[in-house]
N, C-alpha and C positions, 0 to 999 in steps of 0.2 A: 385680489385676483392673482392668481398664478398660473404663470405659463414660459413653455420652454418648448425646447424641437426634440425627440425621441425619436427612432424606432421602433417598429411594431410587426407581431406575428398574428395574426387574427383565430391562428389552431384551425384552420378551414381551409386553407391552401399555405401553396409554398409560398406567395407573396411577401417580399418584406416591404413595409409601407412607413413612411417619414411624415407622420402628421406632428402636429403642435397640439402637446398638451396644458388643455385648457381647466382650470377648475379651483374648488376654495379648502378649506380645513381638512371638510368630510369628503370628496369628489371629485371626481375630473371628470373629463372630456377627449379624446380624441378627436381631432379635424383635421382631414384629410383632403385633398380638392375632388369634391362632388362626393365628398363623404364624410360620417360623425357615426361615432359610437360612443355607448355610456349612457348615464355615467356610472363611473367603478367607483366604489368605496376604497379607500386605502388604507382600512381594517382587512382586505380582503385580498389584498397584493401578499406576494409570499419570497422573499429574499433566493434566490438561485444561486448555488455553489457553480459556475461555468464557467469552465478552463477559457481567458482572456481578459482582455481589460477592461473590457466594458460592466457596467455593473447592470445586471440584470435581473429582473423581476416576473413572475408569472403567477397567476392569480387561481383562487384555492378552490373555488368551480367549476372553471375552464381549460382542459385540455389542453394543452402546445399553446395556451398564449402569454402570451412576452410583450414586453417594453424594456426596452435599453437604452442607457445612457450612456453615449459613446466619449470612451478613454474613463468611464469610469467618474467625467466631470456631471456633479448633480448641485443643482441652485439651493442656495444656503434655504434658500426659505422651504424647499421640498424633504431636505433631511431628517428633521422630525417627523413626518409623514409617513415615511418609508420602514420596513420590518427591517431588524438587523437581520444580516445572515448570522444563520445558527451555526455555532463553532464546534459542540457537540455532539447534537440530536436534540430532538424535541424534546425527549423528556429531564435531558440534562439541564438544556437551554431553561425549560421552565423553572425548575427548581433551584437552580445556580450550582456549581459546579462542585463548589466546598459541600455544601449536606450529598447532593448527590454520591461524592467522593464517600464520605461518613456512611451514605447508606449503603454503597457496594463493599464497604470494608467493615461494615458490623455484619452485612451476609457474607462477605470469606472468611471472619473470624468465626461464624456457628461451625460454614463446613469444614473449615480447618479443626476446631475444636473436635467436629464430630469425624471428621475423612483426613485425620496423619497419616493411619495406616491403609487406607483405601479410597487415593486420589483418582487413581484409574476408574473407579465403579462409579464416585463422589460429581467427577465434569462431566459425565451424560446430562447427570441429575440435574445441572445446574441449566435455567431458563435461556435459550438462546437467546430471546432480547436481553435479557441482564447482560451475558455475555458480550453481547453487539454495544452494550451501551461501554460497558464497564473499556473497551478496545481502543473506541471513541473517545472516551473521559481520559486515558490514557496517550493517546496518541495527538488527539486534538488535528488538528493542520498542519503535525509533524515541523513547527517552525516555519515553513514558506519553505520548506525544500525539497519539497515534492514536484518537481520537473516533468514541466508540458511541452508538447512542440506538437505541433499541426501531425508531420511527417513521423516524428518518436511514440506519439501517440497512436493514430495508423497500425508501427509497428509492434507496439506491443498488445492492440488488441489484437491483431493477425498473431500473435505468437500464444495469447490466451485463448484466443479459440483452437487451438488445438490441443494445447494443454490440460487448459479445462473448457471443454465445448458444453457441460450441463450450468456452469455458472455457479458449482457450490462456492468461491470466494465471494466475497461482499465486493473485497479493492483489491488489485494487483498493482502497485504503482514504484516507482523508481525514485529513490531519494538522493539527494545531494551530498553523496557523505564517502571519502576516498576510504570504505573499507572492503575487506573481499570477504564481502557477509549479505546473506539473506534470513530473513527471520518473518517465520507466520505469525502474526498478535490475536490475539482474545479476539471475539466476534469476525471471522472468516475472511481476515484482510491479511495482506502479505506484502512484504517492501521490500525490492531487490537496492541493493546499493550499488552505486556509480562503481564504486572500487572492484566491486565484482564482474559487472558490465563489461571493465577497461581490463582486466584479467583474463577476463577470456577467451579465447581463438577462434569462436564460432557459436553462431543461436544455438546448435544443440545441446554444448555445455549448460547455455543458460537455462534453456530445457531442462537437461536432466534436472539442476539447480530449482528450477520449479515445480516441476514436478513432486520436487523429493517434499518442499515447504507444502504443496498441496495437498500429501500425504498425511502432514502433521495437521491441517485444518480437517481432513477427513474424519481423523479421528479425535478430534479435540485435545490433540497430544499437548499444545499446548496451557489451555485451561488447567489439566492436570500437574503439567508442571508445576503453575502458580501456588496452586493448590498445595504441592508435595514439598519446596523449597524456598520459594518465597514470603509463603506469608503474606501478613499485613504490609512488608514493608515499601513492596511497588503500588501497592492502594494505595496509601496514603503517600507513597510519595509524590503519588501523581497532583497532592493539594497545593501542590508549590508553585504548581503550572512549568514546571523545570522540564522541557522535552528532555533533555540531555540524562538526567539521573533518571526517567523515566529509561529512555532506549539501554542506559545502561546495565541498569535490572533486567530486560528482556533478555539483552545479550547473554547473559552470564545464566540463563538457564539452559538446564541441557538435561536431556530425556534417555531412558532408558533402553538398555539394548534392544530391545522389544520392538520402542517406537521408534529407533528408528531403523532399525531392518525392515520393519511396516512400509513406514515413511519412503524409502530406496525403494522395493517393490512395489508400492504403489505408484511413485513414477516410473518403473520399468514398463509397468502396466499401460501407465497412459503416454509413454513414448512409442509401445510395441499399436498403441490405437492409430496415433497419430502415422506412424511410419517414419517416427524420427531415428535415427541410429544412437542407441546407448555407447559405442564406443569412444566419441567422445566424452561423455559426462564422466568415462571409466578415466580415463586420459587427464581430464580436469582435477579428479582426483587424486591422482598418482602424481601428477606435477607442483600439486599444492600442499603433497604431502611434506610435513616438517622432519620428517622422521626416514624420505626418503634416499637407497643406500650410497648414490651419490653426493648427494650433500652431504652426507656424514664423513664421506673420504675427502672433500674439500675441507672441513670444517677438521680434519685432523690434519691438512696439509699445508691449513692456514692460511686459504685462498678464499679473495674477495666474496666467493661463493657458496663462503660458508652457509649455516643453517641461519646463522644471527643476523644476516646481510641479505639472504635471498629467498631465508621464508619469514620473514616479523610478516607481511602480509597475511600467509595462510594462516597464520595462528589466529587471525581477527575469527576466520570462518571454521577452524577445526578448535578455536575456544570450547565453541556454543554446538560447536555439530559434531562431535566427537566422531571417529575414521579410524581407519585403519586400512592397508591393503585389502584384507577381504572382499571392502566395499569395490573396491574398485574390479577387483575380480568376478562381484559378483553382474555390475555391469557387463566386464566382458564375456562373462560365459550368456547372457543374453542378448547379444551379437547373434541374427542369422546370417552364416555366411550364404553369400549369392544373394543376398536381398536385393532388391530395390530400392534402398531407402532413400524418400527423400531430406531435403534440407531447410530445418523449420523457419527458415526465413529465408528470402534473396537476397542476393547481395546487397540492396539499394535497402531493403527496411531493413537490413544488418546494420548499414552504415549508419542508418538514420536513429535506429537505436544509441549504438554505441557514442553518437553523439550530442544525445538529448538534452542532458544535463549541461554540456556547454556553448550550447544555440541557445538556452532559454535565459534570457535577459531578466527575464523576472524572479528567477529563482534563485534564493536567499543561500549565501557561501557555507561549507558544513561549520563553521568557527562559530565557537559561542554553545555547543553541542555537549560541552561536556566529556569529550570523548579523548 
């Protein structure tokens, strides 16, 4: 017999209810005072990816229902019972991570073989589930350094709904990693970094900053990339389960003038939606510039301020996003003056952003990354 104390969602109201689960191999039971449901199979319970400690479960017929085990403590004898949570996707989870790996890198060797000279026409063609999968197989759990907080969370959905209010990404999320780099990956997901966050002087930067990665999922800018310079060698190096040489490969691509004057205009676009003001993201730019004509007059006058000292940062983000003044001009001449504009966050989900990653007690330090 086994039995333990749980919470519970019923999917039929907001009630959360603390019955004792009762039951043997195949089954349980929920009992509740002056109530019982079941029994569930627990063939049929389904592992939940949900930001907190507790480990949660909800089942593959029923709508919004749940059972949690709070802090995450589950009785030795229950653990074989229970579905792992899947670290990839179903389909990866099913077939294991290595063949999967094998099979997304014998399809980018066909189209690499057949699309060197036409990557751009090559990552339409290519299946958005393969894509979605191939992102996931790649990116996994990102190490545990994808940083939650109740209030940072709040804030960056509030800052992706304006950004993107249709939902073409899969993920927007925040990683634990002190560089001043944002990067969109394979199947419609995008990771802002801590070091970018902590760079900034205001949501709108980060905006345009997202925007701009938004651009590149719009157009599969990066799939193409893969496609065009990398190769097999971030497939497979994703076999090693190595997050670090995985992120490292992403970083080091970089796209064509094309994509990303796209990529800039398409967030000028959905800044001009939201009514955020592109003059800062112009601002961002030109401050992170390595090449800008102040730093060069420190950097000749042999002050702390040099280029070596006051931009090694921006090179993390103008590596991979290659810039130029232009850009940043091109911001500002999409400046309405007399606007209205407002400001894509308050002050309080600003704060609450900027300091996500070091409120969350659970998220894993960037060290060990590789980087």
């Amino acid at each position: 017999m086994i039995e333990t104390a749980v919470w519970h969602y019923d999917g039929r109201n907001a009630n959360r209810w603390h019955p004792r689960l009762v039951g043997d191999a195949a089954s349980f039971r929920l009992i509740g005072e002056g109530w019982e449901s079941g029994p569930w199979a627990w063939v049929d319970l389904r592992a939940l990816d949900i930001a907190g400690r507790d480990a949660v479960f909800g089942h593959a017929t029923e709508p919004g229902w749940r059972i949690g085990f709070a802090d995450g403590v589950i009785p030795a004898d229950i653990v074989p019972l229970l579905p792992q949570r899947a670290r990839y996707g179903g389909f990866i989870d099913r077939i294991g991570l290595g063949k999967a790996s094998m099979a997304f890198a014998a399809v980018a060797a066909a189209a690499l073989f057949v699309g060197l000279k036409a990557p751009g026409w090559i990552a339409p063609l290519v299946p958005q589930s393969w894509e979605d999968g191939l992102g996931d197989a790649m990116v996994g759990d990102f190490g545990g350094r994808i940083c939650r907080t109740p209030e940072g969370d709040a804030a960056l959905n509030a800052l992706i709904a304006k950004v993107d209010p249709e939902g073409q990404a899969r993920t927007i999320e925040i990683a634990n990693i002190p560089m001043v780099n944002a990067i969109a990956l394979p199947g419609h997901r995008i990771i802002l970094f801590d070091g970018l966050i902590a760079e900034a002087k205001s949501p709108d930067e980060v905006a345009g900053v997202l925007g701009h990665e938004m651009g590149h999922v719009e157009h599969r800018d990066t799939m193409a990339a893969l496609l065009r310079q990398l190769g097999l060698s971030v497939l497979l190096g994703g076999m090693n389960g190595t997050a670090g040489s995985n992120l490292n490969a992403l970083l080091s691509l970089s796209y064509g003038r094309e994509a990303e004057h796209s990529a800039d205009l398409s967030a000028i676009e959905r800044m001009k939606a939201a009514n955020i003001s592109p003059l800062p993201t112009a601002d961002f730019f030109q401050r992170l510039d390595p090449l800008d004509d102040d730093r060069r007059d420190d950097k000749k006058a042999g002050k702390d301020g040099s280029v070596e000292s006051e931009a090694v940062e921006a090179a993390n983000w103008f590596g991979s996003h290659p810039t130029s003044r232009s850009r940043a001009e091109l911001f500002t001449k999409a400046h309405v003056k007399g606007r209205a504009y407002t400001p894509a966050l308050d002050s309080v989900q600003w704060q609450a952003l900027k300091t996500m990653c070091k409120r969350d007690r659970n998220v894993k330090p960037a060290m060990g990354m590789g980087l």
